[in-house]
TIRO-2110 file (N, C-alpha, C; in Angstrom, 1 decimal):
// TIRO-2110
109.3, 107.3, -24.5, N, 1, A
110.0, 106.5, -23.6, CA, 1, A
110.4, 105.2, -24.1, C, 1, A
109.9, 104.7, -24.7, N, 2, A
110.1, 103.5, -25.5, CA, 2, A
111.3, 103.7, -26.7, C, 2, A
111.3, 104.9, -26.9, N, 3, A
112.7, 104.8, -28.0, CA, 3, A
113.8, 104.6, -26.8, C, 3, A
113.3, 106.0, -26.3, N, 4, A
114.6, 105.6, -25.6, CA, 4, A
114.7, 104.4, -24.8, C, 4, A
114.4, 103.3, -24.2, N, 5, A
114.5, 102.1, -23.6, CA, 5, A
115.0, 101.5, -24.3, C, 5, A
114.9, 101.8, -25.4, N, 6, A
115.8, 101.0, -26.8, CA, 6, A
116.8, 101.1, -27.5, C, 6, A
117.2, 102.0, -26.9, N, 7, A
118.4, 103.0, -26.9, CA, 7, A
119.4, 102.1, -25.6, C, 7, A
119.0, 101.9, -25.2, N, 8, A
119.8, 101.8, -23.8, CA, 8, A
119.9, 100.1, -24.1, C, 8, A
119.0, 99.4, -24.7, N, 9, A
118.9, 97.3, -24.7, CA, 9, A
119.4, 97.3, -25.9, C, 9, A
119.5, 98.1, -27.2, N, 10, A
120.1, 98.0, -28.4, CA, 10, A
122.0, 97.8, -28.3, C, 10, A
121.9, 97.0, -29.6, N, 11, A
123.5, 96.5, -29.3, CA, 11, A
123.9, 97.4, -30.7, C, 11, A
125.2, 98.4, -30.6, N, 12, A
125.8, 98.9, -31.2, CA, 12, A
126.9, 98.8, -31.9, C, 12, A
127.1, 98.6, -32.8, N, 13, A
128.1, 97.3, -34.0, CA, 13, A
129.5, 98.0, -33.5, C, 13, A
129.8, 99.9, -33.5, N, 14, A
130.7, 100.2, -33.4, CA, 14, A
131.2, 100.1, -32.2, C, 14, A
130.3, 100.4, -31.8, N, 15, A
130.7, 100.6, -30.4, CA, 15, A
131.5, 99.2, -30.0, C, 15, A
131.4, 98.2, -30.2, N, 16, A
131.7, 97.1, -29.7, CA, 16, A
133.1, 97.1, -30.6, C, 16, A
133.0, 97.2, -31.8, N, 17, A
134.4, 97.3, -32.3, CA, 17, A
135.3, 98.2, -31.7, C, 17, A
134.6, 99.2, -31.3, N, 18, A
135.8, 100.4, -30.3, CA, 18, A
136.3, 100.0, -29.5, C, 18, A
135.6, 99.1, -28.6, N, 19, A
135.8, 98.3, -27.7, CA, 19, A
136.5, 97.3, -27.7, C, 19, A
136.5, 96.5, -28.2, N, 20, A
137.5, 95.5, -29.1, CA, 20, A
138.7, 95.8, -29.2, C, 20, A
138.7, 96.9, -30.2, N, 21, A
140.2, 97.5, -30.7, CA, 21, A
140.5, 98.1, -29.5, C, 21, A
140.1, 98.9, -28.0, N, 22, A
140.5, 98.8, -27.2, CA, 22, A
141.2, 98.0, -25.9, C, 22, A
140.3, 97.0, -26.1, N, 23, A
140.9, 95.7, -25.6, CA, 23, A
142.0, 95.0, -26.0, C, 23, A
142.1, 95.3, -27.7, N, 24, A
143.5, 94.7, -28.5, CA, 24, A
144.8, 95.9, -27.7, C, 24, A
144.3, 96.5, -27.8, N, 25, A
145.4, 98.1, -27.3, CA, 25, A
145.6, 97.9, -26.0, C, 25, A
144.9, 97.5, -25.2, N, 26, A
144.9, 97.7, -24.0, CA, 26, A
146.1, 95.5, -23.7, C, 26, A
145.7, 95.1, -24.5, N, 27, A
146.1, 93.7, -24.3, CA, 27, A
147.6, 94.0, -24.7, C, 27, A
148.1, 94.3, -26.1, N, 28, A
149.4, 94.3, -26.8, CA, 28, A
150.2, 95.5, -25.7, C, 28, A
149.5, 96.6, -25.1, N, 29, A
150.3, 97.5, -23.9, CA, 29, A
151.1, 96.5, -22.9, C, 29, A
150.1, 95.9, -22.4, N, 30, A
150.2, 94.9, -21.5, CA, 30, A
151.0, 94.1, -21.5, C, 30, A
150.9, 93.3, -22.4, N, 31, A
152.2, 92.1, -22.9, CA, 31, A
152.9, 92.7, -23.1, C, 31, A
153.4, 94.6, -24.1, N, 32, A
155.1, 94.7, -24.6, CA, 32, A
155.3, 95.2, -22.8, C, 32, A
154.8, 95.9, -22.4, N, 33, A
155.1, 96.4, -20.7, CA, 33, A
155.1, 95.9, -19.3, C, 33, A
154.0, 94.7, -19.7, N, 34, A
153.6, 94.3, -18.2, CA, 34, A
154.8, 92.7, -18.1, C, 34, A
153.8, 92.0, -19.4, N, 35, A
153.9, 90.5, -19.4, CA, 35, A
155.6, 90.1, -19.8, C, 35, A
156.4, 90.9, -20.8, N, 36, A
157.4, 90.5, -20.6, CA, 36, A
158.4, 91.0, -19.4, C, 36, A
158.7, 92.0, -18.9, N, 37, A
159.4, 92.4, -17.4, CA, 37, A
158.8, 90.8, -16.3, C, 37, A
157.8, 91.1, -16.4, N, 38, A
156.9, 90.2, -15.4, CA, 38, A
157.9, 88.7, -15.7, C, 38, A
157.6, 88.4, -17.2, N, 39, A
157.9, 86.7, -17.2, CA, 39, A
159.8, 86.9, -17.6, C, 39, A
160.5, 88.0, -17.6, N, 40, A
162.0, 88.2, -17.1, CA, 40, A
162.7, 88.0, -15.9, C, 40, A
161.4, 88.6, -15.0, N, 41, A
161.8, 88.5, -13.7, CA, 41, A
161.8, 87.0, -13.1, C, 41, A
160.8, 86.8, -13.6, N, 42, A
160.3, 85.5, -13.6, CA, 42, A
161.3, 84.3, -13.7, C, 42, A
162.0, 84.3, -15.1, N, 43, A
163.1, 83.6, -15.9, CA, 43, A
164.3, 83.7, -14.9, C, 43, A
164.6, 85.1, -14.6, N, 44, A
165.4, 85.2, -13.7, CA, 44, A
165.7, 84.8, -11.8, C, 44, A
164.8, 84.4, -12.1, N, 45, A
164.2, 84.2, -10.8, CA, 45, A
164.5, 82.7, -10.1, C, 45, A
164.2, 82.1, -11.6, N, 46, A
164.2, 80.3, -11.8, CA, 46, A
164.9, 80.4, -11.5, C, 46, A
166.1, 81.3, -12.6, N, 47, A
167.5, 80.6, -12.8, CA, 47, A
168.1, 81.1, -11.6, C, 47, A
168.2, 82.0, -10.4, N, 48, A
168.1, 82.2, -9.1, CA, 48, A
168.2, 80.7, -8.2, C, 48, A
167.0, 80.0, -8.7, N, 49, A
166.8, 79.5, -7.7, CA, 49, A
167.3, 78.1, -7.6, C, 49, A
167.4, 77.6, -9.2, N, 50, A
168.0, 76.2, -9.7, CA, 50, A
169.8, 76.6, -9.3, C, 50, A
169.6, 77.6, -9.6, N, 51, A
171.4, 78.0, -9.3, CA, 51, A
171.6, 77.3, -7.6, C, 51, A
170.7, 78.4, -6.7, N, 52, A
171.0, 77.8, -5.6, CA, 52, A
170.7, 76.3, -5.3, C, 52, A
169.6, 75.7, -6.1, N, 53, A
169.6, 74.1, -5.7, CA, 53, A
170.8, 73.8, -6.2, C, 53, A
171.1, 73.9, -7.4, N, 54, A
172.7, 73.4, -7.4, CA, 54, A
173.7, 73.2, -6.9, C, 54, A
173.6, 74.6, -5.9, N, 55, A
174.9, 74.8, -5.3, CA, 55, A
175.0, 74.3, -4.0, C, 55, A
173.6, 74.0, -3.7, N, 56, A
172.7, 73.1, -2.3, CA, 56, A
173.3, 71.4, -2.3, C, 56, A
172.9, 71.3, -3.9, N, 57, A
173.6, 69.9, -4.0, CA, 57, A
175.0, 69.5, -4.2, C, 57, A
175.7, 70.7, -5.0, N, 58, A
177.3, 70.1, -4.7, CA, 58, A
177.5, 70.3, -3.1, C, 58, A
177.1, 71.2, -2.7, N, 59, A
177.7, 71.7, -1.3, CA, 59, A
177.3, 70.1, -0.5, C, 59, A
176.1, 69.6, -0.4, N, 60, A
175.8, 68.4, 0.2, CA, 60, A
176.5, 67.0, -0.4, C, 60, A
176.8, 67.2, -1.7, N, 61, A
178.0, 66.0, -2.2, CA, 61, A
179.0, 66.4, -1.2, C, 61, A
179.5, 67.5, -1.3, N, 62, A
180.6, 67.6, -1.3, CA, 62, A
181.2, 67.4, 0.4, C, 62, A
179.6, 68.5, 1.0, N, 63, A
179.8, 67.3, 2.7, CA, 63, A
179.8, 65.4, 3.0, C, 63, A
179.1, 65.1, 2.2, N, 64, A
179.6, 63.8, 1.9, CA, 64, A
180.5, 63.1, 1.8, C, 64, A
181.4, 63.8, 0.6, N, 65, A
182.7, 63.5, 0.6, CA, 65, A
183.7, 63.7, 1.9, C, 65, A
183.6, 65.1, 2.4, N, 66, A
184.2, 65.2, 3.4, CA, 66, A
183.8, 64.6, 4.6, C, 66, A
182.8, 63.8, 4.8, N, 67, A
182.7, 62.8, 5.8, CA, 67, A
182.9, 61.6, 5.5, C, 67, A
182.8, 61.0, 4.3, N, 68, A
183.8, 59.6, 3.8, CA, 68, A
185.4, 59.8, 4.0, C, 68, A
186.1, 61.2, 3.9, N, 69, A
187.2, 61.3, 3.8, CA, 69, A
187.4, 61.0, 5.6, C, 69, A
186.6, 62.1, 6.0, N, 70, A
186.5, 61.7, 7.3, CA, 70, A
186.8, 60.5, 8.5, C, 70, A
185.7, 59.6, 7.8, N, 71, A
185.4, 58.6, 8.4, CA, 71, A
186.7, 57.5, 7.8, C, 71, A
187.1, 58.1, 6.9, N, 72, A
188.5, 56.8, 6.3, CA, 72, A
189.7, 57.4, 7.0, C, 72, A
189.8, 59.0, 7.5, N, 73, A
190.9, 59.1, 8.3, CA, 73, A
191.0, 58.9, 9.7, C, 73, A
189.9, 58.8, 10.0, N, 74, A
189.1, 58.3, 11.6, CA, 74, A
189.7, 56.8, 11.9, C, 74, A
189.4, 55.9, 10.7, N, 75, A
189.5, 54.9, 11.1, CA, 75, A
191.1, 54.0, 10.4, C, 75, A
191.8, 55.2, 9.8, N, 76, A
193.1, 54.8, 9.3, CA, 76, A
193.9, 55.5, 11.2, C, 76, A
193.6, 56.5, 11.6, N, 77, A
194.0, 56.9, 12.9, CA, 77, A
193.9, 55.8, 13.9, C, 77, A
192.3, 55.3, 14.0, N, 78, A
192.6, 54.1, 14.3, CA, 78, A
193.1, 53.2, 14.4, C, 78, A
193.2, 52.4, 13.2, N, 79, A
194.3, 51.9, 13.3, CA, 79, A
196.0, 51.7, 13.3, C, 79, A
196.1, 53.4, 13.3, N, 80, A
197.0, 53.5, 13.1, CA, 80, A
197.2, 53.1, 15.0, C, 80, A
196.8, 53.7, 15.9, N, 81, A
196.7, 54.0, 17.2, CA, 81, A
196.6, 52.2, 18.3, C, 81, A
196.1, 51.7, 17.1, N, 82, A
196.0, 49.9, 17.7, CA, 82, A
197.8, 49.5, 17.2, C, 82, A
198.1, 49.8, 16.1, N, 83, A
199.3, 49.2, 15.4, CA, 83, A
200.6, 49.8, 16.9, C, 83, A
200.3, 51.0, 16.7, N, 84, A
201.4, 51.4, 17.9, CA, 84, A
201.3, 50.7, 19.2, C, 84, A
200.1, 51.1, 19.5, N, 85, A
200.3, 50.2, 21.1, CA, 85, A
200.2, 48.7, 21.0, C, 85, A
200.1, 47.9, 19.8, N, 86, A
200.7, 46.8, 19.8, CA, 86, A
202.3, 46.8, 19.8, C, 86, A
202.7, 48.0, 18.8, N, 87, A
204.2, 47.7, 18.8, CA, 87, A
205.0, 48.2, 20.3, C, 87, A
203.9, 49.1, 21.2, N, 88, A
204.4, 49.5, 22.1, CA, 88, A
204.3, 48.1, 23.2, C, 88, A
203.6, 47.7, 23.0, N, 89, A
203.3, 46.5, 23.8, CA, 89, A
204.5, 45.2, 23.7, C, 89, A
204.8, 45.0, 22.2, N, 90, A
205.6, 44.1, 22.3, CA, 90, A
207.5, 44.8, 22.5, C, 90, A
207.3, 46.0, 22.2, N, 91, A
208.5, 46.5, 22.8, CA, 91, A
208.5, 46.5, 24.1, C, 91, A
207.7, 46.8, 24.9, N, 92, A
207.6, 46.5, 26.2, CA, 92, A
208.0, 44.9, 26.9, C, 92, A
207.8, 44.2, 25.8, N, 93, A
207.7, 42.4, 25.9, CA, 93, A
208.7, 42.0, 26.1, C, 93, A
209.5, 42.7, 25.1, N, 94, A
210.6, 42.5, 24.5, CA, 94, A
211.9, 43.4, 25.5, C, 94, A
211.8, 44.6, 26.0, N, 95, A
212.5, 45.0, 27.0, CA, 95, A
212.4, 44.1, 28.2, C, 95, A
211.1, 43.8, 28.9, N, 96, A
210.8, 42.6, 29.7, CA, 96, A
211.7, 41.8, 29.9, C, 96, A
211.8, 40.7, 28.4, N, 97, A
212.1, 39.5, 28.4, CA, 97, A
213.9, 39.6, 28.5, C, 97, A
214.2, 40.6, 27.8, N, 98, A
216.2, 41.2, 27.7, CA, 98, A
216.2, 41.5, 29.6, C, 98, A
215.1, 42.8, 30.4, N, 99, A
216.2, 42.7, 31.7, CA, 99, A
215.5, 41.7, 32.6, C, 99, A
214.4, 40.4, 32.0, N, 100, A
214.8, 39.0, 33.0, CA, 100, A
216.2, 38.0, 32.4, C, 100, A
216.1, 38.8, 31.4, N, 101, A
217.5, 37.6, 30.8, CA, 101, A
218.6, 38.2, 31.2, C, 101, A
218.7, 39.2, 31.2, N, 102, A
219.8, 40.3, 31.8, CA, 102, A
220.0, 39.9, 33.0, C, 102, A
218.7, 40.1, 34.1, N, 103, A
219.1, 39.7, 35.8, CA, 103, A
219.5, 38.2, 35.4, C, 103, A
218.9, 36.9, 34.6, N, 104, A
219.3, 36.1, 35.0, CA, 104, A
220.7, 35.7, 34.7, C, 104, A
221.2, 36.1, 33.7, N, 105, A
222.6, 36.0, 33.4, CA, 105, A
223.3, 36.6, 34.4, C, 105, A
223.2, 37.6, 34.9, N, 106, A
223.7, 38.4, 36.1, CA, 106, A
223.9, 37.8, 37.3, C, 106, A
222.6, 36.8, 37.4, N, 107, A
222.6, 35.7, 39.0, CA, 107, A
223.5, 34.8, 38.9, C, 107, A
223.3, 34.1, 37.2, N, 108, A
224.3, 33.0, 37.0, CA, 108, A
225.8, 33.7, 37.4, C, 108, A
226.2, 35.1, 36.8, N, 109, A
227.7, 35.0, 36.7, CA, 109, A
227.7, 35.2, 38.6, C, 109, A
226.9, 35.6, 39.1, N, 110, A
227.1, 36.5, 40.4, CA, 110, A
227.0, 34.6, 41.2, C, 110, A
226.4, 34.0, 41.0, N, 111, A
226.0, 32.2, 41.4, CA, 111, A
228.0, 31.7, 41.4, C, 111, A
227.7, 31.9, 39.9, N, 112, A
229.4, 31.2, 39.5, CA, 112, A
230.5, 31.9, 40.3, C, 112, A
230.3, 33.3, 40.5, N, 113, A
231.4, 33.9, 40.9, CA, 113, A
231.3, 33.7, 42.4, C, 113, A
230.3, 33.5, 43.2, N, 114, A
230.2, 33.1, 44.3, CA, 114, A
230.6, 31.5, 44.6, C, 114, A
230.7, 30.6, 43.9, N, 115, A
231.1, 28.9, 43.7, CA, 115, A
232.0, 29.2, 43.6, C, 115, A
232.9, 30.3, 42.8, N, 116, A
234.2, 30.6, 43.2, CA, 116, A
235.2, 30.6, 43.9, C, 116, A
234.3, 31.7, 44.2, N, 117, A
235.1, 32.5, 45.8, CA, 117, A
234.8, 31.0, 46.8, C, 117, A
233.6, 30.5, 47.5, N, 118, A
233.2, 29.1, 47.9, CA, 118, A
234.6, 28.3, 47.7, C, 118, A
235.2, 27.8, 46.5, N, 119, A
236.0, 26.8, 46.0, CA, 119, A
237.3, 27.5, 46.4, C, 119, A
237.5, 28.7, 46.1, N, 120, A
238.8, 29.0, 46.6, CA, 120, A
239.0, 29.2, 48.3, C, 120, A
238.3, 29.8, 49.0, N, 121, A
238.0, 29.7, 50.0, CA, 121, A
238.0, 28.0, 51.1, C, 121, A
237.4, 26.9, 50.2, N, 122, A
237.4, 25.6, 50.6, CA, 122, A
239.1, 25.4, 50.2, C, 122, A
239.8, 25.7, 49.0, N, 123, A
240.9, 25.7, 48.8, CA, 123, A
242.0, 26.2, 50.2, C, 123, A
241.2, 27.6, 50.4, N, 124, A
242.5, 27.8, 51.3, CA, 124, A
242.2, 27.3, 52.5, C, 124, A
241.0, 27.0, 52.9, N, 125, A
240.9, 26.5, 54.6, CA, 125, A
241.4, 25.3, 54.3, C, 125, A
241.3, 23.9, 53.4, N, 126, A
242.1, 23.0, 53.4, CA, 126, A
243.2, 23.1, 53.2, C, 126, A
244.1, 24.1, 52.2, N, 127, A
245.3, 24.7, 52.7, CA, 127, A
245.8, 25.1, 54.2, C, 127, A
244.9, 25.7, 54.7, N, 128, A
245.4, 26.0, 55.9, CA, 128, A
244.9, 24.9, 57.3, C, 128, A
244.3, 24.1, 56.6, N, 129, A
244.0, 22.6, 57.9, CA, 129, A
245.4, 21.7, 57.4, C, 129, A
245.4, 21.5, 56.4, N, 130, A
247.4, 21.0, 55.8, CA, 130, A
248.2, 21.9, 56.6, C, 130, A
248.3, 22.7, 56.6, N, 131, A
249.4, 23.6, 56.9, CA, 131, A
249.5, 23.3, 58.7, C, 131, A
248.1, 23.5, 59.0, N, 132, A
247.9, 23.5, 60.8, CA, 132, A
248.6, 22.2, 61.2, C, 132, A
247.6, 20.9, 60.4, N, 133, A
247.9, 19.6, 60.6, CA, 133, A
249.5, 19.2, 60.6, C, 133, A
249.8, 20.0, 59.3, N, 134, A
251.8, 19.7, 59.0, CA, 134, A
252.1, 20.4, 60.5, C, 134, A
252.1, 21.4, 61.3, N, 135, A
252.5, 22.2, 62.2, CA, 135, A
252.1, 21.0, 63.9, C, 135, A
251.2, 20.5, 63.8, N, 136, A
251.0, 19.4, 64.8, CA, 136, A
251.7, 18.5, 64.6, C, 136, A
251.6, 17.9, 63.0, N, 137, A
252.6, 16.6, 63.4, CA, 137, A
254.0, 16.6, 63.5, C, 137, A
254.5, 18.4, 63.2, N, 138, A
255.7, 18.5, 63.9, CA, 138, A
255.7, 18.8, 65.1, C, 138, A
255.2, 19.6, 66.0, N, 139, A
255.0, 19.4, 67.2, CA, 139, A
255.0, 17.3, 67.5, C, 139, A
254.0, 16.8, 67.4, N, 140, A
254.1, 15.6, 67.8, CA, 140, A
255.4, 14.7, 67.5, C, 140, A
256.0, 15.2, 66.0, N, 141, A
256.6, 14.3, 66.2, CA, 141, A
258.4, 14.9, 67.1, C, 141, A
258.2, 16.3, 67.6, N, 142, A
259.3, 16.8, 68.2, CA, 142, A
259.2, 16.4, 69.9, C, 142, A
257.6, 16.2, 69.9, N, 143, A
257.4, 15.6, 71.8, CA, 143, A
258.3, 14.4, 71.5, C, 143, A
257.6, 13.4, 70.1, N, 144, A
258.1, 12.1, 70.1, CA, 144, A
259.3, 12.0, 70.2, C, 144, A
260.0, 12.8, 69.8, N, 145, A
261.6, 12.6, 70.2, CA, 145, A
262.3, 13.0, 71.1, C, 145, A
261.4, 14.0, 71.6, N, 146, A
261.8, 14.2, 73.1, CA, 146, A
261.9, 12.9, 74.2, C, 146, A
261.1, 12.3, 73.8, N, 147, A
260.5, 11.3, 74.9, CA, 147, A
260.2, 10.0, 74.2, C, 147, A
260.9, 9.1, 74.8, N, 148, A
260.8, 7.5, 74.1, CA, 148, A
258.9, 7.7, 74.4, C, 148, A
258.5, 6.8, 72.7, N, 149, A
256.7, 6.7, 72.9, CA, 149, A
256.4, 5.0, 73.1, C, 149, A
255.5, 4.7, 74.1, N, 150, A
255.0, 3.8, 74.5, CA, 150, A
253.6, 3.7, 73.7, C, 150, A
252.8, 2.9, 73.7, N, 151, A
251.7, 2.4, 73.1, CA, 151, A
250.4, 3.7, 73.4, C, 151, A
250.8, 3.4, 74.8, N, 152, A
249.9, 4.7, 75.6, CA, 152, A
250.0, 5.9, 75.5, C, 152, A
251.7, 6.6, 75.3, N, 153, A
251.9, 7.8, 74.9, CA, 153, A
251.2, 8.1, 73.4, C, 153, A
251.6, 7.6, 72.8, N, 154, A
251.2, 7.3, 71.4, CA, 154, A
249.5, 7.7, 71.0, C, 154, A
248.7, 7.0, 71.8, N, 155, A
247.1, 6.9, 71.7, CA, 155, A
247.0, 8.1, 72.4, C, 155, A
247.2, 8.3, 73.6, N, 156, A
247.2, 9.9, 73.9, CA, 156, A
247.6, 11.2, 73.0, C, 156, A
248.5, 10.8, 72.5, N, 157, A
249.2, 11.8, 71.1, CA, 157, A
248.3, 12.4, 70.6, C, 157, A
247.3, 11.5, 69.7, N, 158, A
246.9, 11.0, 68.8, CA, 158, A
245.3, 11.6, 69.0, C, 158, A
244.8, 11.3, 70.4, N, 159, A
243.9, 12.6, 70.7, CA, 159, A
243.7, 13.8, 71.0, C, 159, A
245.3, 13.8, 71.4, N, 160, A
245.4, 15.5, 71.8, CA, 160, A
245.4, 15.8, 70.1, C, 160, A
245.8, 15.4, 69.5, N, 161, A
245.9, 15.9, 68.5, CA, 161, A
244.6, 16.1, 67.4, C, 161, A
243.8, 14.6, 67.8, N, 162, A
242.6, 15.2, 66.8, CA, 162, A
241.4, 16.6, 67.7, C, 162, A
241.9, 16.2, 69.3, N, 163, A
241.1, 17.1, 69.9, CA, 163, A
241.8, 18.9, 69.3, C, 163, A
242.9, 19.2, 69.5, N, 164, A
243.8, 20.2, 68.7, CA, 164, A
243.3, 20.3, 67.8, C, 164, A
242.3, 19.9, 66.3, N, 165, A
242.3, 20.4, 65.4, CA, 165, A
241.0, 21.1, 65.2, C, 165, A
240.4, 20.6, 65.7, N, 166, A
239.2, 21.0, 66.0, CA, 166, A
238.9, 22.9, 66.5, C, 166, A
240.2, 22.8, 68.0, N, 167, A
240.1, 24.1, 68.4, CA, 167, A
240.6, 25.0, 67.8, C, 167, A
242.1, 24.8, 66.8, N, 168, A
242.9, 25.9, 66.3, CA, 168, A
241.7, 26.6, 65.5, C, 168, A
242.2, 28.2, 65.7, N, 169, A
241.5, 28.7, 64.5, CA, 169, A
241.7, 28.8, 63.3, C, 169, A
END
């Protein structure tokens, strides 16, 4: 019993080498089969992934850009949108200021043309108080020769006559 127990705690030179060179066999399998597929996928994998960061970051430049572009057409709209309704405003100012200058010109000629018509109108009624007046002092002076005039005829005349001017129409 003792050999054999010693059999079993004894260290065996080849045996370990067998073992060894199986471990080398078993390692070199591994690495041409396992470890390169493994660290391809791997490689590929990266490049997978840096691809998409890349494409993460132009795509986020590139929303950037399209919101600077954005924000510069936003605010060119803008202003474009103040510029008009200023110019709308002062067209408006400006139509304004033409039909009060329009009515006022319009009052003046419509003013003048009514001083006018006034003046010619004052023309013909004093035309026609000459004309009445010439028509009385023929009348008066055909009584007057009808009839020798006394002081008193005379002064009587003279009221019928301004009273007469008054009434004719």
């Amino acid at each position: 019993m003792s050999v054999q127990s010693l059999d079993i705690i004894s260290v065996n030179i080849w045996q370990i080498l067998i073992s060894l060179i199986n471990l080398l066999l078993i390692f070199l399998m591994l690495k041409k089969f396992l470890f390169k597929p493994v660290q391809k996928v791997m490689s590929t994998r990266e490049e997978q992934v840096n691809k998409i960061y890349s494409e993460a970051a132009e795509s986020r430049q590139a929303a950037d850009q399209m919101k600077q572009e954005y924000e510069q057409r936003l605010a060119n709209a803008r202003a474009e949108a103040d510029g008009l309704v200023k110019n709308a405003v002062q067209t408006a100012q400006r139509r304004s200021d033409q039909i009060i200058a329009d009515a006022s010109n319009q009052a003046s000629h419509l003013k003048q043309k009514a001083d006018q018509e006034i003046a010619q109108q004052k023309k013909q009624m004093l035309a026609d108080v000459r004309g009445e007046i010439s028509e009385l002092a023929v009348d008066i002076a055909s009584k007057v020769v009808e009839r020798e005039i006394n002081q008193k005829d005379y002064d009587g005349f003279v009221d019928d006559f301004i009273k007469n001017v008054g009434e004719r129409p």
